[in-house]
N, C-alpha and C positions, 0 to 999 in steps of 0.2 A: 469514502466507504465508512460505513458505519458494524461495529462488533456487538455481538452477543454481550449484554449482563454489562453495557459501558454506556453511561448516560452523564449528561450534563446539562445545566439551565433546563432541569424538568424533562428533556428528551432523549434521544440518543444522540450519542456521543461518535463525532469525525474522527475517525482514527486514521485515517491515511485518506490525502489529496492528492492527483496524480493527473494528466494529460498525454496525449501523444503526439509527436514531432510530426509525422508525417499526413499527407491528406488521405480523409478517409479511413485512417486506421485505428477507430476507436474500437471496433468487434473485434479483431485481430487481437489488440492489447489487453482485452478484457479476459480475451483466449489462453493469452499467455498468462493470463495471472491464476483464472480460474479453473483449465480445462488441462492446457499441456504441462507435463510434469517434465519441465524442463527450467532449474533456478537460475541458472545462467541464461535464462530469455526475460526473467522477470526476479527484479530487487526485492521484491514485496514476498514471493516465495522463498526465497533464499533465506528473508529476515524472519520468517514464520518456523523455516526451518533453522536455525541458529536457534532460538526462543525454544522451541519443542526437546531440539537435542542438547541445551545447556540444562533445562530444566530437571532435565533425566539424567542430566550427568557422563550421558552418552560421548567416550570417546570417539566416534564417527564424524564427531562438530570439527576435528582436524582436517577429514576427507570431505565435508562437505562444503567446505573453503575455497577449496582449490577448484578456479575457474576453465573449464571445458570449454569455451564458445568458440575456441577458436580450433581446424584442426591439428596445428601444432600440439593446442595445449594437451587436445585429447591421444595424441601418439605418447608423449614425453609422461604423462601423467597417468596412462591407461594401467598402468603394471600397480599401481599408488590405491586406486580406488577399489572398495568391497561393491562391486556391482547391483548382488543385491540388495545389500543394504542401502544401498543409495536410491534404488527404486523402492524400496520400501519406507523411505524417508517421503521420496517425492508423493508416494499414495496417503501417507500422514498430512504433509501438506495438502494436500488437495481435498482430503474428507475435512480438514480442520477448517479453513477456506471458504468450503464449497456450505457446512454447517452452520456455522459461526459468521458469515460475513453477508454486508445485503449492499446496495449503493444508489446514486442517483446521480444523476449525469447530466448537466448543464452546457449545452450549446453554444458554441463559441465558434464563427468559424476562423475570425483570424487569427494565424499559429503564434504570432508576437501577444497577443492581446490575452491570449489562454494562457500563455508563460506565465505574462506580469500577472494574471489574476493566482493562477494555481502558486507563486511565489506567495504571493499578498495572501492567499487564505490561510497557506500553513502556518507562514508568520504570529498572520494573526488568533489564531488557533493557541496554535505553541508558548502565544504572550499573554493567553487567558491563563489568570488563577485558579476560572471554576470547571477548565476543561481539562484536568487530571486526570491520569487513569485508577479505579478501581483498585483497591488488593487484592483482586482477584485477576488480573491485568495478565495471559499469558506475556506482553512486553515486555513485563520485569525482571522477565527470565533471560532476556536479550544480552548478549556481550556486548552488544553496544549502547553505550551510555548515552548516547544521544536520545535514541528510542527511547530508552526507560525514563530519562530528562523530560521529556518533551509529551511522553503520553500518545504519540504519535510512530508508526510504521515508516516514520521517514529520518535521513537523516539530514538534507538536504534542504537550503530554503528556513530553516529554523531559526526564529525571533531575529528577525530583519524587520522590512518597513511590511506593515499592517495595511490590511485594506481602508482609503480616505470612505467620507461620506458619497463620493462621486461614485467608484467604486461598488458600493452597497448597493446604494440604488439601481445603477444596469445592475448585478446581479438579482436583486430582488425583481428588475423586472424581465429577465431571462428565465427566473423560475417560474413566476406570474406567466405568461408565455406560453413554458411547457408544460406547466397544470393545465391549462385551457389547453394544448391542442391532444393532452391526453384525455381529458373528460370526452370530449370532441371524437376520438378516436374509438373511446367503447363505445 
């Protein structure tokens, strides 16, 4: 995924790499990031929302902590949460998100081979000096120091092993691939 006003090497700048586990479910995931206001379906919401209400100061970043996925959690913790405020956090993230974020999506279809790729970009990402965030980085607002470290919406996967030259090349010719079957396409 790439943000608003974040560039690097002359372009814009990756701010978060991500895949999904199961087959088939890349609309779905994109769903959950971009459409349903639900932060306990998606880490990247959650971490948008932490950044938004640390920056503001907003005491609410205690209540937006605390994990709902499960029905347990939402019995035990239902009396704890500002309702609206909490939906009015998730419509924050979703304009901010839905504004500010664009992506591109490289095909992969085996689930092992996507892993080690999507480990190896972040890595390698996260181990560039010229891929920093911006001062202007809503990131740096993040409590988590990994995020604001790393320049990256992740915290996971951060400065491990780098993508090899083998590596590069299938990628570059995955992209090469689906340039050509989008040109193709319009």
């Amino acid at each position: 995924m790439f943000e608003k006003g974040e560039t690097a090497h002359g372009m814009d700048r990756v701010v978060r790499i991500g895949t999904h586990t199961g087959k088939n479910q890349l609309r779905s995931r994109l769903k959950q990031h971009f459409i349903k206001e639900n932060k306990d379906r998606s880490i990247f919401r959650k971490n948008i929302g932490r950044a938004l209400l640390n920056r503001d100061k907003d005491p609410f970043l205690d209540q937006w902590e605390i994990d709902l996925t499960s029905r347990k959690a939402k019995k035990e913790n239902a009396g704890l949460i500002d309702s609206e405020k909490q939906e009015e956090t998730e419509k924050r993230v979703s304009q901010y998100i839905q504004k500010n974020f664009s992506f591109v999506v490289i095909e992969v279809e085996a689930q092992e081979k996507r892993l080690e790729l999507e480990s190896k970009i972040i890595s390698t990402i996260s181990l560039c000096d010229e891929c920093g965030p911006s001062s202007d980085w809503l990131g740096l607002f993040s409590p988590k120091e990994k995020i604001r470290k790393s320049g990256l919406w992740l915290v996971n996967e951060l400065f491990k092993e780098p993508l090899s030259d083998e590596d590069m090349r299938l990628i570059e010719n995955l992209v090469s691939y689906a340039a050509g079957i989008e040109k193709f396409i319009e």
